[in-house]
C-alpha positions as CSV (number, residue, x, y, z in Angstrom):
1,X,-12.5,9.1,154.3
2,X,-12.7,12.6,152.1
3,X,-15.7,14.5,153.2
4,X,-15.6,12.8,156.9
5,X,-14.9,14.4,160.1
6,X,-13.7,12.5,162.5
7,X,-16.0,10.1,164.2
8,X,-17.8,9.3,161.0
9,X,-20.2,12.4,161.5
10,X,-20.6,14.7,158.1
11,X,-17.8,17.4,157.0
12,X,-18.6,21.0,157.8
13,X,-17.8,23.6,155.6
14,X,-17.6,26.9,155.9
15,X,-18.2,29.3,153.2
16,X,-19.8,32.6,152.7
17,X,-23.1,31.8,152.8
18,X,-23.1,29.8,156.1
19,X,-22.4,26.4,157.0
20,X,-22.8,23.3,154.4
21,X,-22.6,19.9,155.6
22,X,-21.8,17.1,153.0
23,X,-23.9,13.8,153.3
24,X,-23.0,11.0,151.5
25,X,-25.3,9.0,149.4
26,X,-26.5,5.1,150.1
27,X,-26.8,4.2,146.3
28,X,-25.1,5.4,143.2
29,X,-28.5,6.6,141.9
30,X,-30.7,8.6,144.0
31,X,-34.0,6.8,142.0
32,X,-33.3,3.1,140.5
33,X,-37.0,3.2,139.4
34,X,-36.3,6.3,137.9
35,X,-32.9,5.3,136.5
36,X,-35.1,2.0,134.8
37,X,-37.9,4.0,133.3
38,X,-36.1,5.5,130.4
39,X,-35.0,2.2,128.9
40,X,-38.7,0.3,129.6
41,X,-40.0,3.9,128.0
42,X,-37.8,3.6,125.2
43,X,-38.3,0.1,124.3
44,X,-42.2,0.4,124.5
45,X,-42.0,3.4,122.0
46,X,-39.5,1.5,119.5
47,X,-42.1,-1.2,119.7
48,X,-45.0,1.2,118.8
49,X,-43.0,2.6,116.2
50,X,-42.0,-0.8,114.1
51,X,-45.8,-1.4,114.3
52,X,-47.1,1.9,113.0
53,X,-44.5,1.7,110.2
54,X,-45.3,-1.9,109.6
55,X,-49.1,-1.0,109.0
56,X,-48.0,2.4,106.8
57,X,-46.3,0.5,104.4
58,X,-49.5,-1.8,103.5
59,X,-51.6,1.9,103.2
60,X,-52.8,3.0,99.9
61,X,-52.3,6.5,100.9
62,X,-48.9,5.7,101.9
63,X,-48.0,3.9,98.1
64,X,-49.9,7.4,96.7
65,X,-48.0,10.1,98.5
66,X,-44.8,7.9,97.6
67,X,-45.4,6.7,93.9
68,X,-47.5,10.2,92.4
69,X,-48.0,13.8,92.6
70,X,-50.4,16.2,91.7
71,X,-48.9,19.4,89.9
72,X,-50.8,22.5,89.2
73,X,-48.9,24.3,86.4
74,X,-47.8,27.7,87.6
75,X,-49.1,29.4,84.6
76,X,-52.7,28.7,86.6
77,X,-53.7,27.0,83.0
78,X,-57.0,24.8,82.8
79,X,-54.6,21.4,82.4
80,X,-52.8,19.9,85.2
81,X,-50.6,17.0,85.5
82,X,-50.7,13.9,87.8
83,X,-47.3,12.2,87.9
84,X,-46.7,8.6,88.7
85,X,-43.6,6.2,88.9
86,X,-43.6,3.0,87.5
87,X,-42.2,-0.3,89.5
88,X,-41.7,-3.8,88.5
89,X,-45.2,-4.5,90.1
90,X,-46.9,-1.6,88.2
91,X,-45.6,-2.1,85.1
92,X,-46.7,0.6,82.3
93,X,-49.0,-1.5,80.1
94,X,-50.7,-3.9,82.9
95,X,-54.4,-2.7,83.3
96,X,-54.3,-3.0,87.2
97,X,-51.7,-0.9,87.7
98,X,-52.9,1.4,85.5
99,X,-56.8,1.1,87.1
100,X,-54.4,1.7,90.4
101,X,-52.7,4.4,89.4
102,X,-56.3,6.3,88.2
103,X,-57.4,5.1,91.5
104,X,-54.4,7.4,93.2
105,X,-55.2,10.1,90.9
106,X,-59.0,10.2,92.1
107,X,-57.5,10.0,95.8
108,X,-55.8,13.3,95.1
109,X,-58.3,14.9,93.4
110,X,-61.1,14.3,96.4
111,X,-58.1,15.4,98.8
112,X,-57.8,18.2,97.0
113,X,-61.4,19.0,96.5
114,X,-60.8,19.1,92.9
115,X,-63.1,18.5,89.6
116,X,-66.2,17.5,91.2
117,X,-68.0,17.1,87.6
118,X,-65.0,15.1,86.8
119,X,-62.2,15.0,84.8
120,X,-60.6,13.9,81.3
121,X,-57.4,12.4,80.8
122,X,-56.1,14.7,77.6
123,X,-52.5,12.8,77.1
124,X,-50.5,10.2,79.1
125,X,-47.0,9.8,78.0
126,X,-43.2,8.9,79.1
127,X,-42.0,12.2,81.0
128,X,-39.9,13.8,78.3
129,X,-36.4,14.6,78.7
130,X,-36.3,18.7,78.7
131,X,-39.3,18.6,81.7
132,X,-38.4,19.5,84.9
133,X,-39.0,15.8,86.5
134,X,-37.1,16.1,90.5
135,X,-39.5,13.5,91.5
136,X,-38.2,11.0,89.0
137,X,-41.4,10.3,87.9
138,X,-42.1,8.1,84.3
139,X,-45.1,9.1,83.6
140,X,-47.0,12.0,82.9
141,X,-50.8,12.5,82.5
142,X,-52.5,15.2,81.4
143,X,-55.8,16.4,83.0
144,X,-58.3,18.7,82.8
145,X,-61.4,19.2,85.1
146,X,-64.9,18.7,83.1
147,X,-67.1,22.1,83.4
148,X,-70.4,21.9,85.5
149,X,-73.6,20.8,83.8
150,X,-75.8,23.8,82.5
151,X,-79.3,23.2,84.5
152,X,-81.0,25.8,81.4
C-alpha cells in the first residue's frame, strides 16, 4: 500500500524541514455533518427566498416601483412628471386603475417628502413619440406642487 511502511505503520518522510509522517484517513470526508450542512443550508434559504418573493409580488410598493416613476425635470422647473405603464388590468380609461395609479403617485410623493400642501395634476397624456421614454412608460402626467397657504 502507497504511503505504508512495512508492518502497516505510517510512511516517513524525510524532507528539509524534518520528518513528516503520512496518516491515512478513516472516511472520505473529515466532517459528514459538515459535508451535510451546506445542502440543509441551502435548501432552507431557497425556501425563505420563494416566500419572500411570493409575498413581494402581492406588495403595493412592489407594483409602484415596477409600474411608475417620479421624474424631476433637469431644468429644476416647478412641473414634474409621474410616469405610469398601463396593463390589461389597469387599462387607461377604468377609474380604479386610474384612482390606483394617483394612489402610487401620492406613495412617491410622501416617500419623497414632496408637496406637502398638495399637488395639481396640469396634463395627463399618451407619452409622445420625440420624449425620451427608457422606461417604456404610456403615460405621462404632469404635476405641480400647490404653494403653502399665506397665514396673513
Amino acid at each position: 500500500m502507497a504511503g505504508r511502511a512495512a508492518g502497516g505503520a505510517p510512511a516517513r518522510w524525510r524532507h528539509a524541514g524534518g520528518d513528516v509522517t503520512m496518516r491515512r484517513m478513516t472516511s472520505s470526508a473529515p466532517f459528514p455533518a459538515v459535508r451535510r450542512t451546506p445542502a440543509r443550508a441551502g435548501a432552507a434559504l431557497l425556501a425563505l427566498a420563494a416566500g419572500a418573493c411570493a409575498s413581494m409580488h402581492e406588495s403595493e410598493d412592489y407594483l409602484r416601483h415596477r409600474d411608475s416613476q417620479l421624474v424631476m425635470p433637469l431644468d429644476g422647473g416647478p412641473e414634474f412628471y409621474f410616469d405610469a405603464r398601463l396593463s390589461p388590468s389597469l387599462p387607461a380609461d377604468d377609474p380604479a386603475a386610474e384612482a390606483r395609479r394617483v394612489g402610487w403617485l401620492e406613495g412617491w410623493l410622501r416617500l419623497r417628502k414632496l408637496c406637502a400642501d398638495g399637488y395639481d395634476i396640469l396634463e395627463r397624456r399618451p407619452f409622445r413619440f420625440e420624449e425620451s421614454n427608457p422606461g417604456r412608460f404610456d403615460l405621462r402626467y404632469v404635476l405641480r406642487c400647490k404653494p403653502p397657504p399665506d397665514d396673513s
